[in-house]
FIMARLUM-501218 format. One line per field, with one value per residue (C-alpha): residue number from 1; residue in one letter; x, y, z. Coordinates in Angstrom, 3 decimals, padded with zeros to 6 digits. Last residue first. Example, Ala and Ser with C-alpha at 12.3 -4.5 7.8 and 13.67 -1.06 7.14 Angstrom:
<pts>
resi = [2/1]
resn = [s/a]
east = [013.670/012.300]
north = [-001.060/-004.500]
up = [007.140/007.800]
</pts>
This chain:
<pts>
resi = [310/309/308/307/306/305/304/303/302/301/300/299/298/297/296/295/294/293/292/291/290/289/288/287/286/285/284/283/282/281/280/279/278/277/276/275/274/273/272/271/270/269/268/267/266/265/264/263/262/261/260/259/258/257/256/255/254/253/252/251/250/249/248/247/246/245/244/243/242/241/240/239/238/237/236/235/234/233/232/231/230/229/228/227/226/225/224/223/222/221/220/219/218/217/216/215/214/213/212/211/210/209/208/207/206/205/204/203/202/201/200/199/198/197/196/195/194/193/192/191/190/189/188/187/186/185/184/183/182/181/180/179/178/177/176/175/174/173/172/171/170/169/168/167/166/165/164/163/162/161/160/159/158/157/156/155/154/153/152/151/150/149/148/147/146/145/144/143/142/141/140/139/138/137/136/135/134/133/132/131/130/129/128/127/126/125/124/123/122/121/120/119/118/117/116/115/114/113/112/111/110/109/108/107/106/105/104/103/102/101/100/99/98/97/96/95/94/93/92/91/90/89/88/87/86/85/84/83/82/81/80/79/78/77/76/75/74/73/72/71/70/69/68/67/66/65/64/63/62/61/60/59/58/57/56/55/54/53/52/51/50/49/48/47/46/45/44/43/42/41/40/39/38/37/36/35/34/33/32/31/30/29/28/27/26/25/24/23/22/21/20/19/18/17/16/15/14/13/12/11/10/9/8/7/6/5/4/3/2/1]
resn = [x/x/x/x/x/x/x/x/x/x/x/x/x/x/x/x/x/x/x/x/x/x/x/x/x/x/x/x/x/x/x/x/x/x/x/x/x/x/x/x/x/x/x/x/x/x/x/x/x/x/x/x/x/x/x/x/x/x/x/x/x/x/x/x/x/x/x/x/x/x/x/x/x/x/x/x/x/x/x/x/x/x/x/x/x/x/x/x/x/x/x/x/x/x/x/x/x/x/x/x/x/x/x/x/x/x/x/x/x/x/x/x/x/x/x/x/x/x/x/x/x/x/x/x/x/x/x/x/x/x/x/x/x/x/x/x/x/x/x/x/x/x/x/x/x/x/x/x/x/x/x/x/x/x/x/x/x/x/x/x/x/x/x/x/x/x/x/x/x/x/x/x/x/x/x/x/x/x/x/x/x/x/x/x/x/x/x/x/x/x/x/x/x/x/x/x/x/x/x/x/x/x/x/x/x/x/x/x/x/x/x/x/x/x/x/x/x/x/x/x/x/x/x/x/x/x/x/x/x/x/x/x/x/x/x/x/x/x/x/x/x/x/x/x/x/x/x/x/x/x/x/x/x/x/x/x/x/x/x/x/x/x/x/x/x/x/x/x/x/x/x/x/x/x/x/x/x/x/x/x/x/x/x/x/x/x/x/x/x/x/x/x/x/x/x/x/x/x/x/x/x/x/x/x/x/x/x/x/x/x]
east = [-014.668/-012.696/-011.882/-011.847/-009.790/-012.126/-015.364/-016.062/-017.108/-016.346/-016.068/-012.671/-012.168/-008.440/-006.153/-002.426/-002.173/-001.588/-004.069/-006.849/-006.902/-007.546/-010.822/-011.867/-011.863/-013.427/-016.182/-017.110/-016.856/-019.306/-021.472/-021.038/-022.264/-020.319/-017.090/-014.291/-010.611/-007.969/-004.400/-001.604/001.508/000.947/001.524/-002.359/-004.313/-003.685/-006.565/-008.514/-012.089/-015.150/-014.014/-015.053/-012.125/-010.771/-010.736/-008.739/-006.526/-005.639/-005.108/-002.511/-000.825/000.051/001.260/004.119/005.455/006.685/007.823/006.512/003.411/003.625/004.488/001.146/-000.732/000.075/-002.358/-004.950/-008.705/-012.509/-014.725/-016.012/-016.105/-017.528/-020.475/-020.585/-020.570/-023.067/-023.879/-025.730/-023.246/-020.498/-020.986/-022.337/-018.945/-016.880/-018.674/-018.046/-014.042/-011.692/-009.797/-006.304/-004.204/-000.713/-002.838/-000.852/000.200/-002.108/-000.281/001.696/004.460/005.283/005.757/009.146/008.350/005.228/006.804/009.471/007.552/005.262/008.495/009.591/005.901/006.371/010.149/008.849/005.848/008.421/007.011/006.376/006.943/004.985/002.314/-001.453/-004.567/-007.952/-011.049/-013.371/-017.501/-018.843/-021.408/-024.446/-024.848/-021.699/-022.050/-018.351/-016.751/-014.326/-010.317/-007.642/-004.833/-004.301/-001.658/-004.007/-007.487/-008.876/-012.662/-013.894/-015.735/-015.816/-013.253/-012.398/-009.074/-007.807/-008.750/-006.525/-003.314/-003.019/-001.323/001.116/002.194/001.156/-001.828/-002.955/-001.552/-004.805/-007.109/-006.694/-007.334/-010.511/-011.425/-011.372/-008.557/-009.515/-005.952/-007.119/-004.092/-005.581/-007.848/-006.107/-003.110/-005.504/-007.034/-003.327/-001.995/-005.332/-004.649/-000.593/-001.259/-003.515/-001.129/001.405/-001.591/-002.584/-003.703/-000.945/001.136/004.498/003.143/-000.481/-003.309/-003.486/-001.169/-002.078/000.275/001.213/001.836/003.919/003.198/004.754/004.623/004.919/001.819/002.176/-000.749/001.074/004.394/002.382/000.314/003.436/005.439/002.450/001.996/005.885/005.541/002.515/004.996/007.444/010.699/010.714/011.937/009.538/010.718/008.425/010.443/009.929/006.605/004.659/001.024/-001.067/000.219/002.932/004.109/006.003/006.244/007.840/007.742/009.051/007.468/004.375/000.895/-000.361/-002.250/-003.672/-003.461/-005.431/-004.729/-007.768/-008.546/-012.932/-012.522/-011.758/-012.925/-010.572/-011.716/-008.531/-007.157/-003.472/-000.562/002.759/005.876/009.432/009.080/008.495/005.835/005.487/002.432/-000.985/-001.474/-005.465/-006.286/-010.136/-011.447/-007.732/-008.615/-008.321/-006.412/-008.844/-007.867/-009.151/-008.203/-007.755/-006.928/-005.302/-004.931/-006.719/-006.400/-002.670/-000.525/002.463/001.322/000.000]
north = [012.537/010.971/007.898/004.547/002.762/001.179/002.460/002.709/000.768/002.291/005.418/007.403/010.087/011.620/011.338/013.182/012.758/015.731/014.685/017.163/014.822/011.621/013.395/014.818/011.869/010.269/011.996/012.746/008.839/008.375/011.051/009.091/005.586/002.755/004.054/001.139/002.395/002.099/002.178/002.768/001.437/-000.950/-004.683/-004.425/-001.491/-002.213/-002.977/-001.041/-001.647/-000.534/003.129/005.043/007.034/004.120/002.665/004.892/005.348/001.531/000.851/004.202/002.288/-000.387/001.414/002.543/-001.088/-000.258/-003.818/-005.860/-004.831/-004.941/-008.623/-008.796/-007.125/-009.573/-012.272/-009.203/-009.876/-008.402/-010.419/-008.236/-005.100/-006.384/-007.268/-003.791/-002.263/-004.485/-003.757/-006.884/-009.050/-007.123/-009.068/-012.203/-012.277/-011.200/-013.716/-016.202/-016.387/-015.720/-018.844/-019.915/-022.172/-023.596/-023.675/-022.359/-023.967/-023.467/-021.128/-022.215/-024.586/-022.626/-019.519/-018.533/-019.925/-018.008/-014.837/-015.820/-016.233/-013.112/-010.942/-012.367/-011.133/-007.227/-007.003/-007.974/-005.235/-002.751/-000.752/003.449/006.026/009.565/006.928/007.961/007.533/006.319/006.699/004.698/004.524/001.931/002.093/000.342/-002.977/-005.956/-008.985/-009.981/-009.470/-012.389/-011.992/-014.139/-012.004/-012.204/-014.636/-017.117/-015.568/-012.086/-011.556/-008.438/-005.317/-002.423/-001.428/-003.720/-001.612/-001.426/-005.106/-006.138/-003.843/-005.032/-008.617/-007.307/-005.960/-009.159/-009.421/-005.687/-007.069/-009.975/-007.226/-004.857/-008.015/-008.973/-005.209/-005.218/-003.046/-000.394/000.849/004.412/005.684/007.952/005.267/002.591/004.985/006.105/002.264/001.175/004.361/004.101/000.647/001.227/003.845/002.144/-000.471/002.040/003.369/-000.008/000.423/-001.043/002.416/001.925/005.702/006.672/007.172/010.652/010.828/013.162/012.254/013.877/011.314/011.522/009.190/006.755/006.304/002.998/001.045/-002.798/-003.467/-005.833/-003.791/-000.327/-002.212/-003.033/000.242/002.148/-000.543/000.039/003.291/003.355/000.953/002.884/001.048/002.967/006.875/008.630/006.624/007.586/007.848/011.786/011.563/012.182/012.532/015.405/015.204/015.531/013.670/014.014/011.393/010.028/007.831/008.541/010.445/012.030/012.051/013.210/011.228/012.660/009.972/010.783/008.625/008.276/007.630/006.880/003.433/000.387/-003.010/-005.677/-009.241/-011.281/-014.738/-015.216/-017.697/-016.973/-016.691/-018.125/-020.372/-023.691/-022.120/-019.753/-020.685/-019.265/-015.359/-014.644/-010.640/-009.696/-005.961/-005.423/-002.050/-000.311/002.786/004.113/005.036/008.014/008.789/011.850/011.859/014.049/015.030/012.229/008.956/009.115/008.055/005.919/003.341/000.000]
up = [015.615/018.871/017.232/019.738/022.240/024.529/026.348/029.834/032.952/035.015/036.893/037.927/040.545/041.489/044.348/044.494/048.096/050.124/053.224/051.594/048.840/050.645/052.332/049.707/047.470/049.637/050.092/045.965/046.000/048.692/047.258/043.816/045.217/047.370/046.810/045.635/046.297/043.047/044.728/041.568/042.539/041.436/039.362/038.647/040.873/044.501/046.235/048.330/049.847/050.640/050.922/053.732/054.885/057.341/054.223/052.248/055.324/055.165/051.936/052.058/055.100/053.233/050.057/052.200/051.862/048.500/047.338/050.331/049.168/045.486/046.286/048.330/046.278/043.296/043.835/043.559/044.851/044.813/046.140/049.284/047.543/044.411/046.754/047.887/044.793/042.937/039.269/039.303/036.082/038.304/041.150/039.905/037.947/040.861/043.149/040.641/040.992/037.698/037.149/037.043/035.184/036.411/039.811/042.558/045.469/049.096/051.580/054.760/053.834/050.403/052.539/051.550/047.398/047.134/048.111/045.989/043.120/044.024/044.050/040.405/039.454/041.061/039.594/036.244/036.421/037.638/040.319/039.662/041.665/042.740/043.298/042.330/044.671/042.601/043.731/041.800/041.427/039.477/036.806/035.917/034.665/033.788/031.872/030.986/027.569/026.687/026.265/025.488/026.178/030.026/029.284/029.265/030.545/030.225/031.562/030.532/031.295/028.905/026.941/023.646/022.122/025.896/026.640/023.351/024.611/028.612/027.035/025.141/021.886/019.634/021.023/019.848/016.142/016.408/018.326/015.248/012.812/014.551/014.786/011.175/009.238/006.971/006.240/005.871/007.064/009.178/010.408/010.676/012.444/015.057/015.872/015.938/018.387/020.573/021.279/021.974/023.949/025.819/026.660/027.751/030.203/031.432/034.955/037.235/037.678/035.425/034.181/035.988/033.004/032.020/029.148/026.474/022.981/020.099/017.200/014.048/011.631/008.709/004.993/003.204/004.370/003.760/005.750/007.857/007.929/008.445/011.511/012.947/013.173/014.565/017.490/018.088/018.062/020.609/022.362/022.733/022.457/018.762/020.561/023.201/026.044/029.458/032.196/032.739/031.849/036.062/035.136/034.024/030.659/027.707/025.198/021.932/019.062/015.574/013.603/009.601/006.022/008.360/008.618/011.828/014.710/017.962/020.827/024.314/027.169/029.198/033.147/032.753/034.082/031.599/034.019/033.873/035.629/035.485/035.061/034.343/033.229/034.263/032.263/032.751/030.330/032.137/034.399/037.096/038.976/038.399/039.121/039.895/038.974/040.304/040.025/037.583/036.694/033.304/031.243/028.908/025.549/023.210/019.158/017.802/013.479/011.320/007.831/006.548/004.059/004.367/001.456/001.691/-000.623/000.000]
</pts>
């Protein structure tokens, strides 16, 4: 396909997600672990605008903390770019200005969302024309966050946490979500589980080589249920996180103490999402933390995934 852009621009919007449920099986053979997880996309966005150009290219900027984030081809958004042109056959390139808003090396997905809205933006100013079939197909190839950020909603994400299936979910829940000035290494947070797992092998059940995402959740979200959420709701990485940044421990704690639910952190961390009961709850809350110095902001979910803002 040749190098010419089917529009002069293009805005795409990504939601970073919560992990409501995220089961870690063993570590296997390959050094990996399989997952199962209840995401839920929450109303944090990353906003991608998309301009023809001859090479890749980007600049960011935000209301989060950037200074880690590359902006050369380990991006992923570049990366995403970069792969859709080689399977389409696309000869030009883009340049992309990016938004982020989602917490960097936080637990909720922002990378990965960058990477959705970057495909779904460069499909369309390309004009590529690519199903969402294919779209998910490259997402997989990027990591296992990227296909929930182009789907959205509410899903259940099993394997590698890239086989994905929407989950039932009514009404909207209410998030407070209290941002790290640091970040925890995804890697560092799973080799911390494995030796968790490994010290207290005598006193906690083994892992399954292939987990599965609890009932309760499901029944929970399927009623729109804050409360029962609250009481399902589970991360097999907290504890690593945990032991990682042990100052998230008392954070959990104040948020509750301030009316929340229930904490949990967010993914690898160090992103803490708290569960409000309603909106005034939220609204609460989020007072409360704020007024303490912590950089706290509001969320709902579930929202929509990567899509063209027209």
């Amino acid at each position: 396909m040749a190098g010419s852009p089917a529009r002069e621009s293009v805005h795409v919007r990504a939601p970073g997600k919560i992990n409501v449920l995220l089961r870690v099986g063993a570590l296997l053979d390959d050094g990996y672990h399989e997952v199962a997880s209840a995401y839920q996309a929450v109303s944090l966005y990353e906003d991608i605008h998309a301009f023809p150009a001859d090479d890749f290219s980007m600049t960011i900027t935000g209301s989060v903390d950037i200074s880690g984030v590359p902006t050369d081809g380990s991006n992923l958004a570049i990366r995403a770019a970069r792969l859709l042109a080689k399977h389409t056959k696309y000869r030009g390139g883009v340049r992309f200005e990016v938004e982020k808003h989602v917490p960097v090396a936080g637990g909720m997905g922002g990378g990965s969302a960058d990477a959705a809205a970057a495909l779904v933006a460069c499909d369309a100013l390309w004009g590529t024309h690519l199903s969402r079939d294919e779209l998910v197909m490259l997402a997989s190839e990027l990591g296992a966050d990227v296909p929930f950020a182009l789907m959205g909603g509410t899903a259940i994400g099993t394997g590698r946490g890239d086989r994905l299936s929407p989950a039932l979910a009514s009404g909207h829940f209410e998030w407070v979500i209290v941002l790290s000035d640091s970040g925890l290494s995804t890697p560092a947070v799973y080799a911390e589980l494995d030796a968790h797992r490994a010290r207290h092998v005598r006193d906690i059940a083994p892992a399954p080589e292939s987990p599965s995402v609890d009932t309760a959740v499901l029944t929970a979200l399927r009623q729109g249920d804050p409360v029962m959420l609250a009481e399902s709701m589970q991360n097999d990485l907290q504890a690593a996180a945990l032991h990682l940044d042990p100052t998230l421990v008392a954070l959990l704690e104040r948020g509750e103490e301030r009316g929340a639910l229930v904490g949990i952190v967010s993914g690898s961390g160090p992103t803490l999402a708290f569960l409000a009961e309603d909106a005034s709850s939220a609204a609460e809350l989020h007072r409360a933390l704020a007024s303490s110095g912590l950089n706290v902001v509001r969320a709902t979910g579930p929202v929509h995934g990567a899509r063209v803002v027209e």
